[in-house]
C-alpha positions as CSV (number, residue, x, y, z in Angstrom):
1,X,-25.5,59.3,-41.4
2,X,-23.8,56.7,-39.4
3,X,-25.0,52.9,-38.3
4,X,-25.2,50.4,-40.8
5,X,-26.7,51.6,-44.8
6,X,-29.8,50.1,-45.5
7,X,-29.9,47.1,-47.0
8,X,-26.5,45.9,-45.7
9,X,-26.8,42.5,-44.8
10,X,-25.9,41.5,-41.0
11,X,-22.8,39.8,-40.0
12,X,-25.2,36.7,-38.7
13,X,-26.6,36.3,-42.3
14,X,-24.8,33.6,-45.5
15,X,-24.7,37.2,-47.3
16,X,-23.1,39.1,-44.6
17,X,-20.6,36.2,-43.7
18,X,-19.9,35.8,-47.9
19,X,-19.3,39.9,-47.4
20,X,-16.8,39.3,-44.6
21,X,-14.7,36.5,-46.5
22,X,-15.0,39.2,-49.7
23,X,-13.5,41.6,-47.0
24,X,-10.4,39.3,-46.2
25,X,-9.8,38.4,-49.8
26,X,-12.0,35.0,-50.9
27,X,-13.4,37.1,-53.7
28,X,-15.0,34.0,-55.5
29,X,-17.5,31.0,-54.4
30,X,-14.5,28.3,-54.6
31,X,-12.3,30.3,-51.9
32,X,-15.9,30.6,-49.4
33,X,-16.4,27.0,-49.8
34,X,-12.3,26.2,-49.1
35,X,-12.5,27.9,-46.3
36,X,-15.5,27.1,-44.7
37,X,-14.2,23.5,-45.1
38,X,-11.0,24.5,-43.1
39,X,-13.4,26.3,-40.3
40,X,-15.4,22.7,-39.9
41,X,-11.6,21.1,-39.8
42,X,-10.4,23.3,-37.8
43,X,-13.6,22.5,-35.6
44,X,-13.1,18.9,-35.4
45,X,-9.4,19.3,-34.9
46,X,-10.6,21.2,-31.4
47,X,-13.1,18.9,-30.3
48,X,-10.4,16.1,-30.7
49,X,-7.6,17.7,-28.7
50,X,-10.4,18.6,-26.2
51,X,-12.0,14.7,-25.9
52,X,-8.2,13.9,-25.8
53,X,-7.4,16.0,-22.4
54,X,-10.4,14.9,-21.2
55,X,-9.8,11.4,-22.0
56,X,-6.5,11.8,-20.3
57,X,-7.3,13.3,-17.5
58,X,-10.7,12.1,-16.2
59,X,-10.8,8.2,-17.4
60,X,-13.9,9.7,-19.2
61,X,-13.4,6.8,-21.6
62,X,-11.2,4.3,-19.6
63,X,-12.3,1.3,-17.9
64,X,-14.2,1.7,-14.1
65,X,-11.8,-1.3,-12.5
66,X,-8.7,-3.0,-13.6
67,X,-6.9,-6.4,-12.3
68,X,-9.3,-8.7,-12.6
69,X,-11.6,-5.9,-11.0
70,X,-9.7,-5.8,-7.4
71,X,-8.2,-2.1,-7.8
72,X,-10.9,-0.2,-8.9
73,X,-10.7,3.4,-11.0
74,X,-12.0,5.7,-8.0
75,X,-9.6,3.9,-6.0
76,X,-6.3,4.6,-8.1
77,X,-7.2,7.9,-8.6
78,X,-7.5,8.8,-5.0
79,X,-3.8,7.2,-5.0
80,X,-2.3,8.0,-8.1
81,X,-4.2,11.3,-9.1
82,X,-6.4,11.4,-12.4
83,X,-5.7,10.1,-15.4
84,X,-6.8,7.6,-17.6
85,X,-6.6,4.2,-16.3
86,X,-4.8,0.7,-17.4
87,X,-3.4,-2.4,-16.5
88,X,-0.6,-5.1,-17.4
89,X,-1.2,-8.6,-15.8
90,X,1.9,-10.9,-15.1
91,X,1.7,-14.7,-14.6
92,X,-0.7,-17.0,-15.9
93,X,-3.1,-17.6,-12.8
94,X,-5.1,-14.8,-11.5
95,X,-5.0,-12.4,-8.8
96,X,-7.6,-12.9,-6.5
97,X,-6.5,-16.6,-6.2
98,X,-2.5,-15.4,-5.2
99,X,-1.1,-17.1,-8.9
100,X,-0.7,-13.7,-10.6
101,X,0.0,-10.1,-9.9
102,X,-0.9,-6.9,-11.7
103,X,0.6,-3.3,-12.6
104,X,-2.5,-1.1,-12.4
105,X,-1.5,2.7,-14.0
106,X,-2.7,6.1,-14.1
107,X,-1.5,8.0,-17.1
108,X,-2.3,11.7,-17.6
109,X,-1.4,14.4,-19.5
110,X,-0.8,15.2,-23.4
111,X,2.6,13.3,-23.5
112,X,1.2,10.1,-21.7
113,X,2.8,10.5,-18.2
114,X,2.3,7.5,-16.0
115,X,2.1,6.3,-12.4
116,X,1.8,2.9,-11.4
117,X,0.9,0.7,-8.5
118,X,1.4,-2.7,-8.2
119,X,-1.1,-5.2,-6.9
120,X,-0.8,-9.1,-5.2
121,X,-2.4,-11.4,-2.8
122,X,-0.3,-13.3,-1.1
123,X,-0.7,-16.2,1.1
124,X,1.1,-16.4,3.9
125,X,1.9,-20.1,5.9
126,X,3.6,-20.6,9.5
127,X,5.1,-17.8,11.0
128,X,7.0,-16.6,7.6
129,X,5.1,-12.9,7.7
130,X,6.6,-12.2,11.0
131,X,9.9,-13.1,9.0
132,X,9.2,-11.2,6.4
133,X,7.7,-8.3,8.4
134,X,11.2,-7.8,10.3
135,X,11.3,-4.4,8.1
136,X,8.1,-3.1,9.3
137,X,9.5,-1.0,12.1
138,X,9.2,1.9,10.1
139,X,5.5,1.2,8.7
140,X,2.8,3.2,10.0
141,X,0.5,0.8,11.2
142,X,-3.4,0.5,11.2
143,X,-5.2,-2.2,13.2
144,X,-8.4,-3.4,13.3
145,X,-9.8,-2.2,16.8
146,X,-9.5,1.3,15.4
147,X,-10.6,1.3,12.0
148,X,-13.4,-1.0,11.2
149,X,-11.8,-4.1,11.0
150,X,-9.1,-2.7,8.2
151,X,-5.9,-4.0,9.5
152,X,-2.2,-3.5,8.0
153,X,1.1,-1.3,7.6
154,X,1.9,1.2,5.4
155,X,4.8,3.0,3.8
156,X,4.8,6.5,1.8
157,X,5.8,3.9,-1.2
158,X,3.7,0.5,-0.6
159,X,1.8,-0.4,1.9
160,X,-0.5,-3.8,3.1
161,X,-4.2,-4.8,3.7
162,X,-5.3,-7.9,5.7
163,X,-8.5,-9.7,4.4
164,X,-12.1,-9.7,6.5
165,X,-12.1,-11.7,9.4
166,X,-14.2,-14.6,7.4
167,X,-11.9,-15.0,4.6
168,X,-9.3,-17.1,6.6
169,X,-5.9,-16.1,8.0
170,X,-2.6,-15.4,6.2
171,X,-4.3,-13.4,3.2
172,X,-3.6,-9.8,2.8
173,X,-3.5,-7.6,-0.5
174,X,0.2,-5.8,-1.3
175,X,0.3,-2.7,-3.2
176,X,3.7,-1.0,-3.8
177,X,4.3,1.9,-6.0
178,X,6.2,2.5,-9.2
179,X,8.8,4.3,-10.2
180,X,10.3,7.0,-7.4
181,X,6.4,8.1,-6.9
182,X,5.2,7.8,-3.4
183,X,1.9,8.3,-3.0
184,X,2.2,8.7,1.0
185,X,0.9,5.5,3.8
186,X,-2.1,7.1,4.0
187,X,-3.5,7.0,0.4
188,X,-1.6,3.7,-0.1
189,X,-3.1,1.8,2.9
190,X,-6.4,3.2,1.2
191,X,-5.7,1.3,-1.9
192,X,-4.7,-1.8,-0.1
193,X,-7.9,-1.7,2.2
194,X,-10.2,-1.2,-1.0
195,X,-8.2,-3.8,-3.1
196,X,-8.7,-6.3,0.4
197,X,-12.5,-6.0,-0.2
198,X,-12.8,-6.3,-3.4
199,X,-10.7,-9.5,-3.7
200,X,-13.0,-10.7,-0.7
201,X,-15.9,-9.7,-2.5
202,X,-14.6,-12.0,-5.4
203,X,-13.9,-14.7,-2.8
204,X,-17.1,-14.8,-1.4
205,X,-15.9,-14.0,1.9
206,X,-16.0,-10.9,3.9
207,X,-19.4,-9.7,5.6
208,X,-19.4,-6.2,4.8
209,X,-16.3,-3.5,3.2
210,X,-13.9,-2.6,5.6
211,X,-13.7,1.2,5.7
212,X,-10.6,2.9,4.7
213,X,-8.1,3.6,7.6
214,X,-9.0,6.7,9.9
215,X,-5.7,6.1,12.5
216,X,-2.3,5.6,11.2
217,X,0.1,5.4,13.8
218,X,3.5,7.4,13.9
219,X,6.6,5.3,11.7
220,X,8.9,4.0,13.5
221,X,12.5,6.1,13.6
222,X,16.0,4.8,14.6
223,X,17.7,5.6,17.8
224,X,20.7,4.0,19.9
225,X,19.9,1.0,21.5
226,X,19.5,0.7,25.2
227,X,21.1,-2.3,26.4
228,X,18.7,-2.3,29.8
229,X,15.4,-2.0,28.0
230,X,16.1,-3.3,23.9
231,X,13.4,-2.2,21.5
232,X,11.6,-0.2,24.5
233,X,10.7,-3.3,26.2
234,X,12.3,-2.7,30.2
235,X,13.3,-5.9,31.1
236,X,14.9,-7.1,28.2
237,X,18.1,-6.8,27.8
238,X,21.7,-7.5,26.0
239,X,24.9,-7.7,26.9
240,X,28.0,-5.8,26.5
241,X,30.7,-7.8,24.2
242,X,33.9,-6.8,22.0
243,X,32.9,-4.8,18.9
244,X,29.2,-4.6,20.0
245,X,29.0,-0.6,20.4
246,X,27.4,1.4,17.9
247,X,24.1,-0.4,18.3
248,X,20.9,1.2,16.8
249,X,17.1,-0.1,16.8
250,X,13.8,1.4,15.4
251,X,10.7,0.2,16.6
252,X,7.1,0.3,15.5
253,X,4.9,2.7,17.4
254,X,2.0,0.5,17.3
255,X,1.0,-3.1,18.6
256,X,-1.7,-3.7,16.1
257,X,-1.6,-5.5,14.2
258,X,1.7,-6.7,14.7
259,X,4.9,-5.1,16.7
260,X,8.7,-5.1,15.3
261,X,11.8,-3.8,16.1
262,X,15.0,-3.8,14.0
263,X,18.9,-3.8,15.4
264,X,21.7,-3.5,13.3
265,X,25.4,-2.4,13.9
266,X,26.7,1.0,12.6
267,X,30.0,-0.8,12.0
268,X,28.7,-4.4,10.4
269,X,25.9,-3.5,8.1
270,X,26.1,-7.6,7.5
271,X,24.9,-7.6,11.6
272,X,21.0,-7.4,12.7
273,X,18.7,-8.6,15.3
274,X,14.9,-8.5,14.8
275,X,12.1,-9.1,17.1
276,X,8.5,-9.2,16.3
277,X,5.3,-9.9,18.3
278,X,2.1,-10.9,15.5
279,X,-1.4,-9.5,17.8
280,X,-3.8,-9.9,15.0
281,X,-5.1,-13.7,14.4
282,X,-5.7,-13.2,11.0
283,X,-2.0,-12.1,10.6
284,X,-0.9,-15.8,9.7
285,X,-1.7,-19.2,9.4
286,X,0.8,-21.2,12.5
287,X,1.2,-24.5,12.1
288,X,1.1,-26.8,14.9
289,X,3.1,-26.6,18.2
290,X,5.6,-28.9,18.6
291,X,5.3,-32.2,21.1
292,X,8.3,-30.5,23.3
293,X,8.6,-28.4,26.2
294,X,8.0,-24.2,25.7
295,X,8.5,-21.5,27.7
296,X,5.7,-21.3,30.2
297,X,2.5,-21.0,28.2
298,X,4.8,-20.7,24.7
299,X,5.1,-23.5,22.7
300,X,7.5,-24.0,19.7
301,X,6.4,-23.9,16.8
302,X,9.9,-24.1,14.6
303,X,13.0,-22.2,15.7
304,X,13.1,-18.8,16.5
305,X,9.5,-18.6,16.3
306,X,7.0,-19.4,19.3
307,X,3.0,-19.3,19.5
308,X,0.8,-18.8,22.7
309,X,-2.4,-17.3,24.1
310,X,-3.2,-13.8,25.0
311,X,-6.8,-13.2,26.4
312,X,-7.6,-16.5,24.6
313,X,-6.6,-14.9,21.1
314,X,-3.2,-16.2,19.8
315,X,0.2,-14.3,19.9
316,X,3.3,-14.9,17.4
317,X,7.1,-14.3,18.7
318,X,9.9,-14.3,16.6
319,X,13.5,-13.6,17.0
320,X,16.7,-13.6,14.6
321,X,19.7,-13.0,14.9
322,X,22.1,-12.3,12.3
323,X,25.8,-11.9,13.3
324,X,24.8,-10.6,16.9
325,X,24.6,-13.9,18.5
326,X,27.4,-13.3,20.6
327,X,25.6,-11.0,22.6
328,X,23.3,-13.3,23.6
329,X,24.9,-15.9,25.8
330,X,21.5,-17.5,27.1
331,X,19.0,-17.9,24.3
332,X,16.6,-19.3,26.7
333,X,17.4,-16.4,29.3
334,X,16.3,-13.7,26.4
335,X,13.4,-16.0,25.2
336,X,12.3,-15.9,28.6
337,X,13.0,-11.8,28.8
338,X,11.4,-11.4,25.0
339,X,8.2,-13.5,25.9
340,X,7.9,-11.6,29.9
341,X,8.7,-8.2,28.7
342,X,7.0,-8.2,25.2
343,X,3.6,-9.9,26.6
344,X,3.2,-7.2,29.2
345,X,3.8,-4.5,26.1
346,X,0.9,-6.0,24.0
347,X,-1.3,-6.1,27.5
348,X,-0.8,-10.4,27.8
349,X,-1.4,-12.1,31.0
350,X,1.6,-13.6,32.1
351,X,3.0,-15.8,29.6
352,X,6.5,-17.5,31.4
């Protein structure tokens, strides 16, 4: 007869599963009991390992914000990718009031890989942005008109995020990630946008979140130089002088919030030119024009750097020059031809 003899116990029952250790060789009560105490370790061990994966792969037990609460977990996940999330604060003030920055990280997997993003405010006086901004002809930029009042620039490796309207000018959040990681403009300028709110938010400023950026304009790429309409602007132009060939430039492909456009020599890396137009008022903080004559409706407000009016909103010129000053014979000619040709670009009303 086949099937299972009478009286057998089952495999489900203490006598069937003492049967089945008899089977394998634990022929007394002692070698049961040792190894169902290696089954319940063996048990634990799994649960551990899998809490740990989790752990390190879903922030399951991680905090939900990090920096003083300005980058929060959702947040560096959509940048970063999952992972358990951490921080390591330097300087002794704090973040939201521009004294400190912070390293915000993502680690993930069972040998601790980590990404990292770091996070400041900074405060930005007189024109020094536009300075600083020189570089930005390659971002991608986002303004305000397009995208809920978010307004800034992005890279694939950092990117930044103006402050709501009410907060005051010359505060934006800078996020720029570690490492060789880069994230991509569009996923950093999220960051930056989310870490702008939530700094506002601990400012008491800011009416409402702005919404992460929907329109990223096209990055800037490098090109010869034409000497009839520099930086794509007809109208202003440069002239010809020994040693000046092999110009190139690379100009933003965007107005908003600011405009910039970089020149530099292919055989004098130590040579550059920048021009930049600031179109957002919340870009910076100008001081005072200066109790001398301008340019038409541009007044000075320190050298190289000029401030005026367009469609009663204020506009920020700035113009360097760094061993290419011998191609520009008339300062006051190309000031004239910078202010002209770059106020029609940004849609001005006749500035000079």
């Amino acid at each position: 007869m086949t099937g299972r003899q009478h009286g057998t116990p089952s495999d489900g029952t203490a006598e069937g599963i003492g049967a089945a250790l008899e089977r394998r060789g634990f022929t007394t009560r002692a070698l049961r009991a040792r190894a169902a105490v290696v089954g319940v370790a063996l048990a634990v061990v799994a649960a551990g390992v899998g809490a740990f994966l989790v752990g390190n792969l879903s922030n399951a037990f991680g905090p939900g914000s990090v920096c003083e609460g300005a980058v929060s977990a959702d947040a560096l996940h959509d940048a970063l990718g999952p992972g358990t999330v951490g921080e390591q604060k330097y300087g002794d003030g704090s973040l939201r009031s521009g004294t400190a920055f912070c390293t915000a990280t993502v680690s993930y997997g069972v040998f601790g890989n980590e990404r990292s993003v770091t996070v400041e405010l900074r405060k930005d006086t007189g024109l020094s942005i536009l300075a600083d901004n020189a570089d930005e002809a390659e971002a991608r930029m986002f303004g305000a008109s397009a995208n809920g009042g978010a307004a800034g620039a992005a890279f694939d490796h950092r990117a930044w995020a103006l402050l709501p309207e009410d907060c005051g000018s010359g505060l934006r959040v800078a996020v720029r990630s570690g490492g060789s990681d880069r994230p991509g403009a569009r996923k950093l300028a999220g960051l930056a946008v989310s870490a702008a709110n939530r700094v506002a938010m601990q400012r008491a400023c800011g009416k409402a979140p702005m919404p992460a950026p929907r329109e990223l304009s096209e990055a800037g790429k490098e090109h010869d130089l034409d000497r009839n309409a520099v930086c794509g602007l007809p109208g202003l132009t440069l002239a010809e002088a020994p040693g000046s060939t092999g110009l190139r430039e690379t100009v933003t492909t965007a107005t908003d919030p600011l405009w910039a456009c970089r020149i530099h020599s292919t055989g004098d890396p130590t040579s550059s030119a920048a021009f930049t137009i600031g179109t957002e008022p919340r870009l910076l903080t100008v001081g005072a024009p200066k109790d001398e004559p301008g340019l038409g409706r541009a007044r000075w407000v320190e050298p190289g750097e000029m401030v005026t009016t367009c469609h009663g909103k204020p506009a920020y010129f700035r113009m360097s020059w760094d061993g290419i000053q011998k191609l520009v014979p008339d300062s006051d000619e190309t000031w004239k031809q910078f202010l002209t040709a770059g106020g029609r670009a940004i849609g001005c009303e006749p500035i000079v």
